[in-house]
N, C-alpha and C positions, 0 to 999 in steps of 0.2 A: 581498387579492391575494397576499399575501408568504405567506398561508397555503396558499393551491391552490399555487402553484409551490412550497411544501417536502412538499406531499404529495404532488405530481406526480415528484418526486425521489425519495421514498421508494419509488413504485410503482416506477419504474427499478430502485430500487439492489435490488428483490427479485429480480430478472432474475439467475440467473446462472449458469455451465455444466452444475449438478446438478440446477436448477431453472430452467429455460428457460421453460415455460411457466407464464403463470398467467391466472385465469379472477375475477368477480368476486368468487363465492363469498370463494376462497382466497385475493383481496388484503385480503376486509375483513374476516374473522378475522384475517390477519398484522398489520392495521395498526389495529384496535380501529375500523374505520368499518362503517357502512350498503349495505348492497349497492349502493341505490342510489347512493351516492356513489362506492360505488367503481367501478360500471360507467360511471359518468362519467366520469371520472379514465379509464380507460382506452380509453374513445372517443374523448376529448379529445386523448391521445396517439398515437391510431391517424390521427386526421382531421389531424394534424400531422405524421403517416410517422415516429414516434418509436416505435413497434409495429405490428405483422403483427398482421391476424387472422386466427385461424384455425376451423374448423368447430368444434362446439358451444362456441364464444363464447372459446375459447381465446386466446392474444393472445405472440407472442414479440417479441423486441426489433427493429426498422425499420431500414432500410437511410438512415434521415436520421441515427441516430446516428453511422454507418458514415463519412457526408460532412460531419458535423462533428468526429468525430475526426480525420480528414482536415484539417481547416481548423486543429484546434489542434496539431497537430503541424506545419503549415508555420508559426506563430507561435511556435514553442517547435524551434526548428533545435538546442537540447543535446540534444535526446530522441536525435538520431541518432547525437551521439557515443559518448551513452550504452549505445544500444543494439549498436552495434559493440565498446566496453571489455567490456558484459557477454556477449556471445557469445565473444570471446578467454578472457576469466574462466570462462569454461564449461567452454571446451573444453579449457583448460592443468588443470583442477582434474578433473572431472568432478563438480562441483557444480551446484545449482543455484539461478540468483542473479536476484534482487528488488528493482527499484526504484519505491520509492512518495516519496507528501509528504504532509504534514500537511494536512489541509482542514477547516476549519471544527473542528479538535481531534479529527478521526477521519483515519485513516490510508486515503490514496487508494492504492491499487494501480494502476503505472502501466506496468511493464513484467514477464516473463521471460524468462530465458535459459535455455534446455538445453542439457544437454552430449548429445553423440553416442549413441544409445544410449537417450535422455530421463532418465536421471540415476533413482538409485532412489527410489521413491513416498513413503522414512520422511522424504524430499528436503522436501516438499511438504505444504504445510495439508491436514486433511481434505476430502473432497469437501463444498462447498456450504457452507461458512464463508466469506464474504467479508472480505477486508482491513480494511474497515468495523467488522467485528463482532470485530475482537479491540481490545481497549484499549490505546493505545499504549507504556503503564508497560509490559507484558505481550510488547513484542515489543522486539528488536536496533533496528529502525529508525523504534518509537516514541520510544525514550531515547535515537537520535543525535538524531534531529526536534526531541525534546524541549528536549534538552540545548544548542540554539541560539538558546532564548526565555529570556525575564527570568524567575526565580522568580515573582515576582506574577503573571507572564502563566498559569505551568502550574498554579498554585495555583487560578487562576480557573475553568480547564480542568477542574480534578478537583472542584472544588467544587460546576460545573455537572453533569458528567456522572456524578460518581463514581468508583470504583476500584475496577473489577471485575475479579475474579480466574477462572483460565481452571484454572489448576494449582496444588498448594499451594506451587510456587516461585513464584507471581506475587507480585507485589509490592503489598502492600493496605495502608499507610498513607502518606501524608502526608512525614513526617520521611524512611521507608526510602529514599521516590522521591528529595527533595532530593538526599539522600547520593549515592542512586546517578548522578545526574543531575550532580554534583561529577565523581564518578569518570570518566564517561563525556568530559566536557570536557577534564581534564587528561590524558587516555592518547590521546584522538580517535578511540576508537570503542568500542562498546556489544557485549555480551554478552546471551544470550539462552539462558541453562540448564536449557531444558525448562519456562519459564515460557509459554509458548504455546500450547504443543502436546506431549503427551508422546512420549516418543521422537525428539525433534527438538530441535537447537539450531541458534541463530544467532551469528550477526558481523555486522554492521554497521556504516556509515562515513557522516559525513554528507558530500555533494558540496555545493563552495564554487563560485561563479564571481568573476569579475571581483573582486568589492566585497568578496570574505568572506562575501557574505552565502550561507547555505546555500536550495541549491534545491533537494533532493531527499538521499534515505539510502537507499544501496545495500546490499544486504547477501547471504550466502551460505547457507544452510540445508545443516545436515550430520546426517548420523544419531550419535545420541549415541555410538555404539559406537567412530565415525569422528573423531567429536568429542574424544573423549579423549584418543586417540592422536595427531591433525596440528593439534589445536589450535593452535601456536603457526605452526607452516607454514600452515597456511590464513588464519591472520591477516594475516599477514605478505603474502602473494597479494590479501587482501582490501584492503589498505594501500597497496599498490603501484598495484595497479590504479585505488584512488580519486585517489592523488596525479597518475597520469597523466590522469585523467581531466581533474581540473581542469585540466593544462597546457596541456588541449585547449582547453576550455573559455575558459581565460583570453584564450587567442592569435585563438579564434576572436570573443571580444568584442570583445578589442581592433583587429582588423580592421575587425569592423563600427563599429565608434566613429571610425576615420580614412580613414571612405568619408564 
């Protein structure tokens, strides 16, 4: 059972803006399965309104996803603080900013923000790269995520999954990650020098609530050119904006804590 629902996941998370549609053909080459398992797999999620189908057996993503996302965000009330700090951060910067978490040791993508204009494209991951698919050593808001688990936890993490590198700045051992994963804790926020994505750098910040405990790493994407030069100003915006965010956050738990 634990195995149909992580490959019924996997069929979702191929779902995504540069590849919208998929057919069974193309999920069981993408996922090393049998046609016929894979047309199951996605009748299964169509007969559940978790995909559309479409004419010659096509299938895009269902409007039941639509009304569960719905459901987790009125369960998760910081998403909207969030997503109000990161449209202001938008628009004072003209960057463009990112908030994911850690899931199961790969990186969930869960919000953006544009600035006026949509912010320039060097802004932004390639087309059809998912959050998913870049390693968290590898990104700003892997190494804040990172940076708020015990060593032996991330150690486990890379053991399992590995330490894939995207750029030759990514980061591909063991020791280098620790280090930087030091660094990232004692300054409270993580750099991102074109180990991602080339032409691209990051900032990121983890967000704390209530307890400390971190829920989420917001972060800003700037083009290296731009990077150079407001480095330390874009950090500093980056910083601000996460400290307000928590103050939000905090005052708005501790409400609900003395209802």
């Amino acid at each position: 059972m634990l195995s149909t629902v992580s490959r019924a996941f996997e069929v979702l998370s191929l779902f995504t803006p540069d590849e919208s549609q998929w057919g069974a053909t193309g999920v069981a080459r993408r996922l090393d399965l049998s046609k016929s398992s894979a047309h199951d797999l996605l009748r299964s999620l169509w007969e559940l309104g978790m995909l559309e189908r479409q004419p010659g057996g096509q299938y895009h993503l269902g409007l039941g996803l639509l009304a569960l996302s719905q459901q987790v965000a009125s369960v998760q009330p910081w998403l909207g603080a969030a997503r109000r700090e990161m449209a202001a951060l938008a628009h004072q910067t003209g960057e463009i900013i990112h908030l994911s978490v850690l899931h199961h040791g790969s990186l969930l993508h869960l919000e953006d923000a544009h600035p006026p204009g949509g912010g320039e494209h060097l802004g932004v991951p390639p087309p059809g790269l998912a959050s998913a698919q870049v390693p968290p050593q590898c990104s700003a808001m892997g190494k804040a995520l990172l940076s708020a688990l015990p060593w032996p936890q991330v150690l486990e993490l890379i053991q399992r999954q590995g330490l894939g590198s995207l750029t030759v700045n990514s980061i591909n051992t063991a020791d280098e990650l620790q280090t930087e994963l030091q660094r990232v804790r004692e300054r409270g926020y993580a750099y991102d020098v074109e180990e991602a994505f080339p032409g691209v750098c990051c900032i990121a910040v983890p967000v704390r609530g209530a307890g400390g405990q971190v829920k989420a790493a917001m972060s800003m994407s700037v083009p290296s050119p731009r990077f150079a030069q407001l480095k330390q100003e874009r950090r500093a915006q980056l910083l601000e904006a996460g400290y307000h965010l928590e103050r939000v956050l905090n005052a708005e738990e501790a409400l609900l804590m003395a209802q």
